[in-house]
C-alpha positions as a Markdown table, in Angstrom:
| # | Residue | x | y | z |
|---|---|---|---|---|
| 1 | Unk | -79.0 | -66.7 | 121.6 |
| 2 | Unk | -78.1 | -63.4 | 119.4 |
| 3 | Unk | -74.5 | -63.2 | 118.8 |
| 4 | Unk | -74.3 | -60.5 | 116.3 |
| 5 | Unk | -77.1 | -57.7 | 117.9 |
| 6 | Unk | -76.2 | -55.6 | 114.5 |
| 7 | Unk | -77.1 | -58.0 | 112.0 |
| 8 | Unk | -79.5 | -60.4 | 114.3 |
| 9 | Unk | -76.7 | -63.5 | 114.1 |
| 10 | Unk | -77.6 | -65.9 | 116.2 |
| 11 | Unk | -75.7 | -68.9 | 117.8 |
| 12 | Unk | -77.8 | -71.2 | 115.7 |
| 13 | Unk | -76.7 | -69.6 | 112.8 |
| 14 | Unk | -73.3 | -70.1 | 113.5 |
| 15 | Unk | -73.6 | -73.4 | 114.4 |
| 16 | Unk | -75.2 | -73.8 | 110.9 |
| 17 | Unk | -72.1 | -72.0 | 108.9 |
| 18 | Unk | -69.8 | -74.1 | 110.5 |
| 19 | Unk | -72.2 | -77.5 | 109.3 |
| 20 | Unk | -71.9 | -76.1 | 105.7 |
| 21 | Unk | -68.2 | -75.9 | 106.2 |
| 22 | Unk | -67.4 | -72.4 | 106.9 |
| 23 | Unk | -64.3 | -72.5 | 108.6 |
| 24 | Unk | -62.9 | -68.7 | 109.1 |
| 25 | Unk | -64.6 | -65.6 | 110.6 |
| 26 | Unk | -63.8 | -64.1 | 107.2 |
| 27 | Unk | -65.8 | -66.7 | 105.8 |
| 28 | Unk | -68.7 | -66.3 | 108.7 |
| 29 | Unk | -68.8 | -62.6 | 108.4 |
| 30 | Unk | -69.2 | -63.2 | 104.7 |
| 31 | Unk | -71.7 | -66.0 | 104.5 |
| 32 | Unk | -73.9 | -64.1 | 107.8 |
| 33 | Unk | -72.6 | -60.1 | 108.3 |
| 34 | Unk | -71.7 | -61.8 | 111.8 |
| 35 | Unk | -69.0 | -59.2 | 113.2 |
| 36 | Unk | -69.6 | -56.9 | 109.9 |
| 37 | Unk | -70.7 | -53.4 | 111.6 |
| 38 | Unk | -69.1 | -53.4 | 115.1 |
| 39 | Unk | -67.3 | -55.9 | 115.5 |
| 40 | Unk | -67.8 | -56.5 | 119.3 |
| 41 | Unk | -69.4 | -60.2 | 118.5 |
| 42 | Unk | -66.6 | -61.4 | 117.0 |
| 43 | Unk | -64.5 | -63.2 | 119.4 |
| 44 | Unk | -67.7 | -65.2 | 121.0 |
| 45 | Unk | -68.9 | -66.2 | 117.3 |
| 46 | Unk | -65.0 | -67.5 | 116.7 |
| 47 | Unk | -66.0 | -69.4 | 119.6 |
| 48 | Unk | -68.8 | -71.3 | 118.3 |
| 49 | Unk | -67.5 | -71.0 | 115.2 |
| 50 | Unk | -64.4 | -73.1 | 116.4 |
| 51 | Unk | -66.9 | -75.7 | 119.1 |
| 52 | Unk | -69.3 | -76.4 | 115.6 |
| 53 | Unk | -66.4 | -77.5 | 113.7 |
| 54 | Unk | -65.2 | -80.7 | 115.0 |
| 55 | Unk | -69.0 | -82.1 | 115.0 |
| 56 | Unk | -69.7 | -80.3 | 111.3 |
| 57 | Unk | -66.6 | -82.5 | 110.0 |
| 58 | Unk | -67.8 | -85.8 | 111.6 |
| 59 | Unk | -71.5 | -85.7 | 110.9 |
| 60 | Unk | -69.9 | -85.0 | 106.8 |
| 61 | Unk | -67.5 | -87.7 | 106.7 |
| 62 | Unk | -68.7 | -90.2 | 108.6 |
| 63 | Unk | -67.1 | -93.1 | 106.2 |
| 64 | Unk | -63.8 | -91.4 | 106.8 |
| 65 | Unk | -64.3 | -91.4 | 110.5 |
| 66 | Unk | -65.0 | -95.4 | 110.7 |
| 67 | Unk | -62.0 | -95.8 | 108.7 |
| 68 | Unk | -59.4 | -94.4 | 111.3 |
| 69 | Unk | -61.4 | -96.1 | 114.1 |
| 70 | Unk | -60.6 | -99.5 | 112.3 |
C-alpha cells in the first residue's frame, strides 16, 4: 500500500527502513522522502515505522534474544 503518494513510499518500504535499523521519522524521511513534501503521511508511516521495529530488532539479534529467554 502507498503511504507517501508524493514520493511513492510504500508500506513495504517502511517496513524495510525499519529492518535496516531506521528508528526515527527523521531518519525515514531521510533514508525514503517519506513525509518530505506534505507531510500528510506522516503519522501512518510513524505507525509502521514503530509495528516494524520490535520484529527488525529480533530477526538482527537473534543470539541476544535466546540469551534473555535462558
Amino acid at each position: 500500500m502507498y503511504v507517501c503518494i508524493c514520493n511513492g513510499i510504500t508500506d513495504h518500504q517502511i517496513r524495510e527502513a525499519a529492518a535496516a535499523g531506521c528508528s526515527t521519522v527523521a531518519e525515514l524521511t531521510m533514508r525514503t522522502g517519506a513525509g518530505a513534501n506534505c507531510g500528510s503521511c506522516l503519522d501512518m508511516a510513524m505507525g509502521i515505522l514503530q509495528s516494524a521495529q520490535p520484529a527488525a530488532r529480533e530477526s538482527l539479534f537473534p543470539i541476544i534474544a535466546l540469551s534473555h529467554a535462558a
